[in-house]
MIDO-636122 format. One line per field, with one value per residue (C-alpha): residue number from 1; residue in one letter; x, y, z. Coordinates in nm, 4 decimals. Layout:
REM MIDO-636122
num <- NUM|...
residuo <- A|...
px <- X|...
py <- Y|...
pz <- Z|...
***
This chain:
REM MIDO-636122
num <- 1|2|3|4|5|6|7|8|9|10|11|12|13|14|15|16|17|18|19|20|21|22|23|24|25|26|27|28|29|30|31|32|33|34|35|36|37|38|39|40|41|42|43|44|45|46|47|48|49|50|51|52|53|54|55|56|57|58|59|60|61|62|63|64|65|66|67|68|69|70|71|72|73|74|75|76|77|78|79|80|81|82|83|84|85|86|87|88|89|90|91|92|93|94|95|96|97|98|99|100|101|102|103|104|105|106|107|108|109|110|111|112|113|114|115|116|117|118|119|120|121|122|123|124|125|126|127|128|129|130|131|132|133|134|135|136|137|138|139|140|141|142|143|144|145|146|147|148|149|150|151|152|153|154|155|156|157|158|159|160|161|162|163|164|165|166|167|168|169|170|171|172|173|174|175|176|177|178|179|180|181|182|183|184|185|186|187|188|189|190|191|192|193|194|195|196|197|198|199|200|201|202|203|204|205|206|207|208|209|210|211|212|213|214|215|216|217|218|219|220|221|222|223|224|225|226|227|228|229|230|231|232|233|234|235|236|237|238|239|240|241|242|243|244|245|246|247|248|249|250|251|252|253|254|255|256|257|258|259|260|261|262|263|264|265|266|267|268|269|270|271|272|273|274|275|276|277|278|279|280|281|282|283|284|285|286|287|288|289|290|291|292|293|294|295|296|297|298|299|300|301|302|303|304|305|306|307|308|309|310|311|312|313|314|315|316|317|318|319|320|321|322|323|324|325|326|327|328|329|330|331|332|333|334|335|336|337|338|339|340|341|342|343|344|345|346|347|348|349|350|351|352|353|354|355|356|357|358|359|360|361|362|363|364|365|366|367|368|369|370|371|372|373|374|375|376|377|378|379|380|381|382|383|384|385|386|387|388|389|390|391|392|393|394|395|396|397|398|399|400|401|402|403|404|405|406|407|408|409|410|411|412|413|414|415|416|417|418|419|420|421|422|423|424|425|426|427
residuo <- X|X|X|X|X|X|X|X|X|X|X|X|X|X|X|X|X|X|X|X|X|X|X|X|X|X|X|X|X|X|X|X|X|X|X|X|X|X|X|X|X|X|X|X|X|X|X|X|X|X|X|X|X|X|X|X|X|X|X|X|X|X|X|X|X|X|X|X|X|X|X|X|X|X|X|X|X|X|X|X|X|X|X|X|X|X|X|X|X|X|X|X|X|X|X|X|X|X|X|X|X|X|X|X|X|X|X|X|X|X|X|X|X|X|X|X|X|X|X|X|X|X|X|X|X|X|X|X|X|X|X|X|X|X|X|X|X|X|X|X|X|X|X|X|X|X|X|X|X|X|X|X|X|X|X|X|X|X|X|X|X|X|X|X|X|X|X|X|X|X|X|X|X|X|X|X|X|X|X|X|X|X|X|X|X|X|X|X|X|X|X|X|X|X|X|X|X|X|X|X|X|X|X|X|X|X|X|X|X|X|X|X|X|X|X|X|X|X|X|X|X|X|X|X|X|X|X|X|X|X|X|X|X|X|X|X|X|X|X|X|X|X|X|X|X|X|X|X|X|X|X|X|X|X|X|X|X|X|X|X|X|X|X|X|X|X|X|X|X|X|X|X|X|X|X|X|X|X|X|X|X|X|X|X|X|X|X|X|X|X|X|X|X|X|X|X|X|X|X|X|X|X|X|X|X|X|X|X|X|X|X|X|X|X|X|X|X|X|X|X|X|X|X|X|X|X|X|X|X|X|X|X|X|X|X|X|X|X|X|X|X|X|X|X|X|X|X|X|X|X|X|X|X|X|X|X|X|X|X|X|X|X|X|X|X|X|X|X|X|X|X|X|X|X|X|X|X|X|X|X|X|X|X|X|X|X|X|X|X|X|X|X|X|X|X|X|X|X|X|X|X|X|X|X|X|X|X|X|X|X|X|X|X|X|X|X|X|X|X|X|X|X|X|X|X|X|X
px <- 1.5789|1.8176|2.1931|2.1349|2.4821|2.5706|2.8996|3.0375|3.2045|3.5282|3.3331|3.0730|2.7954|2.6171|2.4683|2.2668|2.1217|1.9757|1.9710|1.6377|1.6894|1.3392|1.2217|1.1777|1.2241|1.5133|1.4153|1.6039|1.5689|1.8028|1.7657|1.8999|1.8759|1.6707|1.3517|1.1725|1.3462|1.6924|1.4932|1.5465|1.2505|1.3416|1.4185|1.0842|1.0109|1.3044|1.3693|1.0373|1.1011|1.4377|1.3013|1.0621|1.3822|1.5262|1.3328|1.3457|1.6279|1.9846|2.2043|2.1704|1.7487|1.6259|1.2955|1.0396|0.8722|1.2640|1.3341|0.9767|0.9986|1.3317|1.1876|0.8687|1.0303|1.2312|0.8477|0.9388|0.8066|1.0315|0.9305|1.0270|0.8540|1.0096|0.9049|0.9950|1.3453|1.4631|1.3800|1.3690|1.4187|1.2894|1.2359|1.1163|1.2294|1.2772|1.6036|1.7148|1.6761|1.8864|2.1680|1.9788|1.7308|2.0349|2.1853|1.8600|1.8520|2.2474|2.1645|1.9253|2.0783|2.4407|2.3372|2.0652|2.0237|1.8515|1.7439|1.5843|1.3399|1.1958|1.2642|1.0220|0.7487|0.7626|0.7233|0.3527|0.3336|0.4083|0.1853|-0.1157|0.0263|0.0033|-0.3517|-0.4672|-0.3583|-0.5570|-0.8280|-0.8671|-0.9459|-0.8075|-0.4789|-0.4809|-0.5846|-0.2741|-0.0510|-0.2783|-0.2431|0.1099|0.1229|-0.1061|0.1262|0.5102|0.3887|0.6422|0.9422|1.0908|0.8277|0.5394|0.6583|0.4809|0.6868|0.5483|0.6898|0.5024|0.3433|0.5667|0.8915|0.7779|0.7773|1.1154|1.3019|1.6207|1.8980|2.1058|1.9098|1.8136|2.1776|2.3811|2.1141|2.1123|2.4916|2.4927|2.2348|2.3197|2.6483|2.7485|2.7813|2.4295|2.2756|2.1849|2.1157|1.8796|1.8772|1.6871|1.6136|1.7268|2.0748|2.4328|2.5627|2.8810|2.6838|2.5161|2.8324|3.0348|2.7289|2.7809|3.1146|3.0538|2.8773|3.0292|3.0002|3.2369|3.4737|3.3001|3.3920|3.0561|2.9575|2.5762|2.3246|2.2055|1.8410|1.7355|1.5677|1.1643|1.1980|1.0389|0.6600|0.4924|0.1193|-0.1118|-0.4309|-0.5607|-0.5628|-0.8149|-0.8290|-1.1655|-1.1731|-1.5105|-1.4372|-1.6878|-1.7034|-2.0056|-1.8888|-1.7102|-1.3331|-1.1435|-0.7792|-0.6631|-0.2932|-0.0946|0.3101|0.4256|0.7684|1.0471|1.1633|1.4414|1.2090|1.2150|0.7997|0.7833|0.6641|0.4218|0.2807|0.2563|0.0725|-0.1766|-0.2270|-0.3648|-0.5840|-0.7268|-0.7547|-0.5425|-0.7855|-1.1760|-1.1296|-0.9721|-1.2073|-1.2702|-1.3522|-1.5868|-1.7287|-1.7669|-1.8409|-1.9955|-2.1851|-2.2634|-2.2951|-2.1172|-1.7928|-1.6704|-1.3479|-1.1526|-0.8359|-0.5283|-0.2048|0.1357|0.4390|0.8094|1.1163|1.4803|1.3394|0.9769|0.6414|0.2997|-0.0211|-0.3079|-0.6758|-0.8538|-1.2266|-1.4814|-1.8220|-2.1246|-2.1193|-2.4170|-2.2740|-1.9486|-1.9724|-2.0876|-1.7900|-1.5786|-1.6959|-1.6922|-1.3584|-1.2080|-1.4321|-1.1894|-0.8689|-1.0004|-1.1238|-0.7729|-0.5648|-0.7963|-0.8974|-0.5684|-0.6908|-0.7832|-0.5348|-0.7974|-0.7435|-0.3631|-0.2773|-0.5046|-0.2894|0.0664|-0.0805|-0.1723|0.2272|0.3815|0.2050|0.2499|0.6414|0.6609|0.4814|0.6744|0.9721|0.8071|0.7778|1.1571|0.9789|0.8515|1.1883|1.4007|1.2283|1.2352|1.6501|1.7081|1.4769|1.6180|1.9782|1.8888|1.7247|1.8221|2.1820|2.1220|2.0633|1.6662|1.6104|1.2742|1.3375|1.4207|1.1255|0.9341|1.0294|0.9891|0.6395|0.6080|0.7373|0.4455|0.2006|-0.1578|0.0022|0.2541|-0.0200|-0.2011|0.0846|0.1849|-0.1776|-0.1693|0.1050|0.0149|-0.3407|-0.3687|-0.5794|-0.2941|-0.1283|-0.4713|-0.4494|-0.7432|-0.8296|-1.1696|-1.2900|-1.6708|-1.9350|-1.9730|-2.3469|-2.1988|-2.3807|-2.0806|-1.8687|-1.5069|-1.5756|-1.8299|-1.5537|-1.3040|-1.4606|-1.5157|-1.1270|-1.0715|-0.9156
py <- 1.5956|1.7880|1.5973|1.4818|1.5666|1.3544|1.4379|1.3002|1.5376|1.5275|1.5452|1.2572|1.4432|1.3318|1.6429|1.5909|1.8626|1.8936|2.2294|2.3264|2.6265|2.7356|2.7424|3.0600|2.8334|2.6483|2.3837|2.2595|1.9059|1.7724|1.4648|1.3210|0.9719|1.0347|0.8854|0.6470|0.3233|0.4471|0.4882|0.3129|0.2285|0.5610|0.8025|0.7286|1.0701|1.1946|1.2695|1.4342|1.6690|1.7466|1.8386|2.0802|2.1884|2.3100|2.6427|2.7199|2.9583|2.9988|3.3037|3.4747|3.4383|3.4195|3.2255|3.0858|3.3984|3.5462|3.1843|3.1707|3.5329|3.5353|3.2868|3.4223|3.7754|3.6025|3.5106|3.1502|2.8595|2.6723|2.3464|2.0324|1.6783|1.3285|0.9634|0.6455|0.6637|0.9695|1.3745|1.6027|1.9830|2.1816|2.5320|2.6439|3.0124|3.2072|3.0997|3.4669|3.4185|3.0728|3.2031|3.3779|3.0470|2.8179|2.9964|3.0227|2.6236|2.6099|2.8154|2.6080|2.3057|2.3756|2.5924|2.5867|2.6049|2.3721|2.5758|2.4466|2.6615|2.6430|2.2119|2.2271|2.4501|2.2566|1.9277|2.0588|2.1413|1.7814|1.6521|1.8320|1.7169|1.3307|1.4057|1.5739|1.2376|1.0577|1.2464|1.1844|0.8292|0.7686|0.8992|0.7154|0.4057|0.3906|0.3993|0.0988|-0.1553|-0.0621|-0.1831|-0.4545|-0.5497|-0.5237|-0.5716|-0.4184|-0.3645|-0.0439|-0.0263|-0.0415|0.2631|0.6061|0.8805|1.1377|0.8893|0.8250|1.0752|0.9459|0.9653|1.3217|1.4796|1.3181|1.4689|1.7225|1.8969|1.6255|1.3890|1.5581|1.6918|1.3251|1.1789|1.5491|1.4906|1.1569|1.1708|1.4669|1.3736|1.4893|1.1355|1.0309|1.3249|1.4309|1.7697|1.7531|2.0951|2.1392|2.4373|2.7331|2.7272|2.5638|2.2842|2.4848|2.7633|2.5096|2.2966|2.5769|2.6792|2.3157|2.3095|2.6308|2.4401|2.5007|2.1315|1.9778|1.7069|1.3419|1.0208|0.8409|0.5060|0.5220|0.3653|0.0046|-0.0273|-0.3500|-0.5765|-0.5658|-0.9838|-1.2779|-1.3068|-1.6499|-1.5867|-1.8061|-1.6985|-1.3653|-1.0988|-0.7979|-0.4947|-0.3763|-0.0438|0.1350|0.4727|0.8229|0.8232|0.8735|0.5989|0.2419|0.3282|0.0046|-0.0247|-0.3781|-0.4733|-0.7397|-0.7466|-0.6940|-0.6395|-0.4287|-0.1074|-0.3598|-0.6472|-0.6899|-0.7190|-0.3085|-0.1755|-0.4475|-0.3440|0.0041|-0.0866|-0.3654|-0.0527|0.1632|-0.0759|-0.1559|0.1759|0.4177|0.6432|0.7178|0.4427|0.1899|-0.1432|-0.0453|0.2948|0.2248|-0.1114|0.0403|0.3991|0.4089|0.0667|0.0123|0.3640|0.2361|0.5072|0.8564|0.7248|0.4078|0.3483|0.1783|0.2188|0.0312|0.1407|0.0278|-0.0558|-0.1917|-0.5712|-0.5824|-0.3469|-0.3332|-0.2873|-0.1002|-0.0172|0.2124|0.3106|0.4704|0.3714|0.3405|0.2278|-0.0221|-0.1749|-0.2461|-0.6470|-0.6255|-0.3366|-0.6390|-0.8927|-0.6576|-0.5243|-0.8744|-0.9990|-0.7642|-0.8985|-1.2729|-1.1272|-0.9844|-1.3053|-1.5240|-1.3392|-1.1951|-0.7741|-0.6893|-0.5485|-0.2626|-0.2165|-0.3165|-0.0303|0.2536|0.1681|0.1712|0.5346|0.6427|0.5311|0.6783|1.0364|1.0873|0.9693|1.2293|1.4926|1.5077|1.5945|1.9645|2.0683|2.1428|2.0263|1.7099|1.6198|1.7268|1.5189|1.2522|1.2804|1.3141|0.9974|0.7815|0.8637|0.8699|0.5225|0.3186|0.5010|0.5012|0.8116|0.8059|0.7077|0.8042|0.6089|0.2812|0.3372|0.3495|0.0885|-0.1375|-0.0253|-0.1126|-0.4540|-0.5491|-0.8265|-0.9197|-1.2305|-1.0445|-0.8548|-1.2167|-1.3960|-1.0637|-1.0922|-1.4432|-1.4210|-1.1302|-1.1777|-1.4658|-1.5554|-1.5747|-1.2136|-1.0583|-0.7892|-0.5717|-0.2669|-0.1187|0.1732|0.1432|0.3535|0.2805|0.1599|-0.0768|-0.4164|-0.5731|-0.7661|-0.9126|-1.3158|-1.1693|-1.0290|-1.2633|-1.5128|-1.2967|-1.2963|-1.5450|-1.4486
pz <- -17.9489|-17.7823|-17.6120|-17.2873|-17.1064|-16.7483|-16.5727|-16.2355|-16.0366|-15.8042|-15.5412|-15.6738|-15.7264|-16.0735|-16.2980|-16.5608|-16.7911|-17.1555|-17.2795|-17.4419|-17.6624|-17.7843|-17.3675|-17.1653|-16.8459|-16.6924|-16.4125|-16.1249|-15.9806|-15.6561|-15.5521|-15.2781|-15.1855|-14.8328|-14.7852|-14.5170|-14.6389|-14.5156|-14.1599|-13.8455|-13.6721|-13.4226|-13.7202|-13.8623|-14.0298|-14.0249|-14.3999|-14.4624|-14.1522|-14.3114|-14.6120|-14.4210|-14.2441|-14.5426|-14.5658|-14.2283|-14.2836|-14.3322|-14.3025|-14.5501|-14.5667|-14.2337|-14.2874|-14.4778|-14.6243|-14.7349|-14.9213|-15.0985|-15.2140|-15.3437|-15.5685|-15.6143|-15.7213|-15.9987|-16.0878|-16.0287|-15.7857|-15.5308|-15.3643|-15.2352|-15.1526|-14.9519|-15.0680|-14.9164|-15.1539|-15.2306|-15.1411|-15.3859|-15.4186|-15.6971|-15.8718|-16.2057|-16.3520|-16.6592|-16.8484|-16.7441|-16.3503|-16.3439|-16.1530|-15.8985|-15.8578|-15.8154|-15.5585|-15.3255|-15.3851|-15.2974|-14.9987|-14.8138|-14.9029|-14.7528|-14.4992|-14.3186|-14.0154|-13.8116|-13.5168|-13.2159|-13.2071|-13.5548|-13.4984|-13.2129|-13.4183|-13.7162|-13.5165|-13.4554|-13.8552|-13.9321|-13.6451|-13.7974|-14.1198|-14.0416|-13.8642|-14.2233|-14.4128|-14.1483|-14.2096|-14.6411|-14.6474|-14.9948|-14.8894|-14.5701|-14.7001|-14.9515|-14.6272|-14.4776|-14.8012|-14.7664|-14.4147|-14.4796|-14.7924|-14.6364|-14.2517|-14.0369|-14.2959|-14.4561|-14.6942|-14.4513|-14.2481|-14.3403|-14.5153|-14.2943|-13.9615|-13.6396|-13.4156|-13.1490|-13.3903|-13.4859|-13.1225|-13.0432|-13.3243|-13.2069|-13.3145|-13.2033|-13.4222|-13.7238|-13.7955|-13.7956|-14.0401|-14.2701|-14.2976|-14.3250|-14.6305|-14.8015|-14.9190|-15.3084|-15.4242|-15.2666|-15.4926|-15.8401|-15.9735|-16.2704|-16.5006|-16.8324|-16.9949|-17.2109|-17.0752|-17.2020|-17.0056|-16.9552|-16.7938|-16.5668|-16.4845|-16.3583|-16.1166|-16.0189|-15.9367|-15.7384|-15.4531|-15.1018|-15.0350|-14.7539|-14.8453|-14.7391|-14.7593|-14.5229|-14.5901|-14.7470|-14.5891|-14.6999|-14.7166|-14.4933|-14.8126|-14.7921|-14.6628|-14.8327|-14.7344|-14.7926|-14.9178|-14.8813|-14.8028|-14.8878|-14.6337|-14.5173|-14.3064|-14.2587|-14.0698|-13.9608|-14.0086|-14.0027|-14.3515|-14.6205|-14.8824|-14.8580|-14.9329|-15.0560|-15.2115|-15.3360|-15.2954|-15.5045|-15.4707|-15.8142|-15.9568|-15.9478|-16.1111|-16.2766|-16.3867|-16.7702|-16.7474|-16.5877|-16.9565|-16.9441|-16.6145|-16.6996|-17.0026|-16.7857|-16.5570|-16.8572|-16.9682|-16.6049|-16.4046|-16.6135|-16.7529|-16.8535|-17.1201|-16.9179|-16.7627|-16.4198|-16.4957|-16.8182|-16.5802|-16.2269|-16.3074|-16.5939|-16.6177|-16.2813|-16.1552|-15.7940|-15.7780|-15.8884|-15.8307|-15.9712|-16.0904|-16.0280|-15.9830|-15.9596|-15.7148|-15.8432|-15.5627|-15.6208|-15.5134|-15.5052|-15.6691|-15.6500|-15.8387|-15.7057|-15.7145|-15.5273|-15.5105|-15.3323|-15.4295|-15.2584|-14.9287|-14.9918|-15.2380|-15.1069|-15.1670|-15.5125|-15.6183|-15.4450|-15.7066|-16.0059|-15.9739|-15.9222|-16.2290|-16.4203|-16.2873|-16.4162|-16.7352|-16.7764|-16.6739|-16.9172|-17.2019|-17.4089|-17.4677|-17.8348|-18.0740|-18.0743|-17.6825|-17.6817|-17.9527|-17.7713|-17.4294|-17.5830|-17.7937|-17.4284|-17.3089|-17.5326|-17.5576|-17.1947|-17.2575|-17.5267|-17.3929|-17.0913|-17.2564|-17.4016|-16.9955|-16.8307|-16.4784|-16.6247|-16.8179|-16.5261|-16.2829|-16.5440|-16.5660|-16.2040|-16.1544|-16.3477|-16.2968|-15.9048|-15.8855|-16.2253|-16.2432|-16.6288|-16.8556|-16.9360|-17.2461|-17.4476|-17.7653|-17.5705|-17.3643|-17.7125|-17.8657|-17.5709|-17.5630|-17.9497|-17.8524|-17.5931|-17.7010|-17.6010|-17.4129|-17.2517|-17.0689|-17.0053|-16.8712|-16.6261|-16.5066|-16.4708|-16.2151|-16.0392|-16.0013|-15.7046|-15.4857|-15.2100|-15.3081|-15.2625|-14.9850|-14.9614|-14.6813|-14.6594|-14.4976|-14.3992|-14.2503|-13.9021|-13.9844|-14.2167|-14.1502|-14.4218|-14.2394|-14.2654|-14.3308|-14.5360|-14.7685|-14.7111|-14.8725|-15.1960|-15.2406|-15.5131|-15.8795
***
């Protein structure tokens, strides 16, 4: 595999690059360490609106169409996303057109221009935005068990902020907190492709970017919740099937058991082979969609499943899916099962390094959040190290009858109700 090369600048900013030499592309991956945990309880929002900001326009392209075509021309694609840690910027072009791609990315990142009139139309863009996640019940729902899991702390607040946030964002707001945030040392550029690191390094160093020496922000810690009795949200809702995501607090991105979770989530809800899928859907015939999922922090985690199956049988999909969890904490998986999850791991870990994208967001992440260089063959042979009562003893812990959170959407003819559920919350 090619040399991964990672270089602090002067100015603090951390680069990372691997140059892939048989590629046509070259991908481009900023992070920035902006997302709704930094938030105060007013700014809620405010680093997803920034990152909608950010192709608003600048000087030299005056708006949204000018910054998507001068990607677009270079036959390339340009986009950006916000998550509750970090905000990332991203474009993908032939090897050829890295110079040109780079500087449309440099552009809107050190100069745009935050203009009062585009703040107030893009404060109805987000609006409609938050009232579209509203409106898809299995997205919505994963901002409820959220809620419902870390109650009224950093990690409960929605990326996208509060309707209420949203129309009081201004100039005067939105430009301390963009300063504040985008600061060279609270970034990492991320660049893989068909180009040499000395290429990409003095595009680097190019970067207009003002001297700073701001304090980051802290992130308040998520707080230590006692459980001790399960807890439900059941929500009547204009829908046509039950919706229902389960909630446990897990681990962190730093806990020594993370391969192990990954792996548990493979063999639970990670694929058409996996238990729920194979029990629910196929067995049982109740959902189209099952699976899980599992969400890694600095201090705390989670591990998900979500559903929608058929509205009727919304009490027995309860029982079935936490059947599984028992099954899982009691029973140690076969070998059989074991080596089909860790073949699973580690394809997807290897595969991802033949896309720039993929490996570029992979770099950027890990340097972002774990400050380390990623490493594929220590991710492999941790995987190789994982045994049946690793995955047993993981379960065991997470899978309580006090950590269980569960939300449901029902129809609003739905004769289920809560103590009805409630009392089906036992693992």
């Amino acid at each position: 595999m090619n040399m991964v090369e990672s270089t602090r600048m002067d100015n603090g900013l951390r680069l990372v690059s691997c140059k892939m030499p048989l590629r046509q592309s070259v991908s481009i991956v900023i992070g920035i360490k902006s997302g709704s945990i930094y938030e105060r309880k007013e700014e809620q929002g405010i680093s997803h609106f920034i990152e909608h900001m950010l192709f608003k326009g600048t000087e030299k392209r005056k708006n949204t169409l000018e910054i998507s075509q001068a990607i677009e021309k270079l036959g390339g694609e340009i986009n950006a996303s916000t998550s509750e840690e970090y905000t990332l910027l991203y474009s993908k072009v032939l090897y050829k057109n890295f110079t040109d791609a780079f500087e449309v990315l440099a552009d809107i990142l050190c100069n745009s221009l935050f203009r009062e009139e585009d703040i107030r139309q893009e404060k109805a863009v987000v609006l409609e935005e938050i009232n579209k996640y509203q409106d898809i019940p299995d997205d919505w729902i994963t901002f409820l068990i959220n809620r419902l899991m870390w109650k009224d702390t950093v990690l409960g607040q929605n990326v996208l902020g509060e309707k209420k946030t949203v129309r009081g964002f201004s100039r005067k707001l939105l430009l301390p907190y963009f300063q504040e945030m985008y600061q060279p040392q609270n970034m990492v550029f991320s660049i893989t492709g068909n180009l040499s690191p000395d290429k990409i390094k003095a595009m680097v160093e190019k970067l207009p970017f003002p001297v700073k020496n701001g304090v980051i922000r802290e992130v308040a810690p998520p707080g230590e919740e006692v459980n001790k009795e399960p807890e439900l949200k059941l929500v009547k809702k204009k829908v046509k099937q039950a919706h229902l995501c389960f909630g446990f607090e897990g681990i962190s991105r730093f806990h020594p058991d993370k391969i192990t979770m990954d792996i548990m989530n493979i063999i639970l809800g990670g694929g058409l082979s996996s238990r729920l899928f194979q029990e629910i859907r196929v067995n049982e015939g109740l959902a189209y969609d099952i699976h899980s999922y599992s969400q890694y922090f600095d201090k705390t985690g989670s591990f998900n499943i979500y559903a929608g199956v058929i509205s009727e049988k919304l009490t027995h999909s309860v029982k079935k899916i936490l059947n599984e969890l028992r099954k899982i904490k009691e029973k140690k998986v076969s070998e059989t099962e074991l080596k089909i999850a860790k073949e699973i791991y580690k394809g997807s870990t290897l595969l991802g390094l033949e896309n720039t994208l993929s490996y570029a967001f992979r770099l950027g992440s890990y340097a972002l959040l774990y400050n380390k260089e990623y490493n594929y063959r220590e991710i492999i042979e941790h995987i190789e190290g994982i045994e049946a009562e690793d995955i047993r003893r993981l379960a065991e812990n997470i899978f309580q009858r006090q950590r269980i959170k569960l939300v449901v959407f029902a129809p609003n003819d739905t004769r289920v109700q809560r103590h009805n559920l409630l009392t089906l919350l036992d693992v």
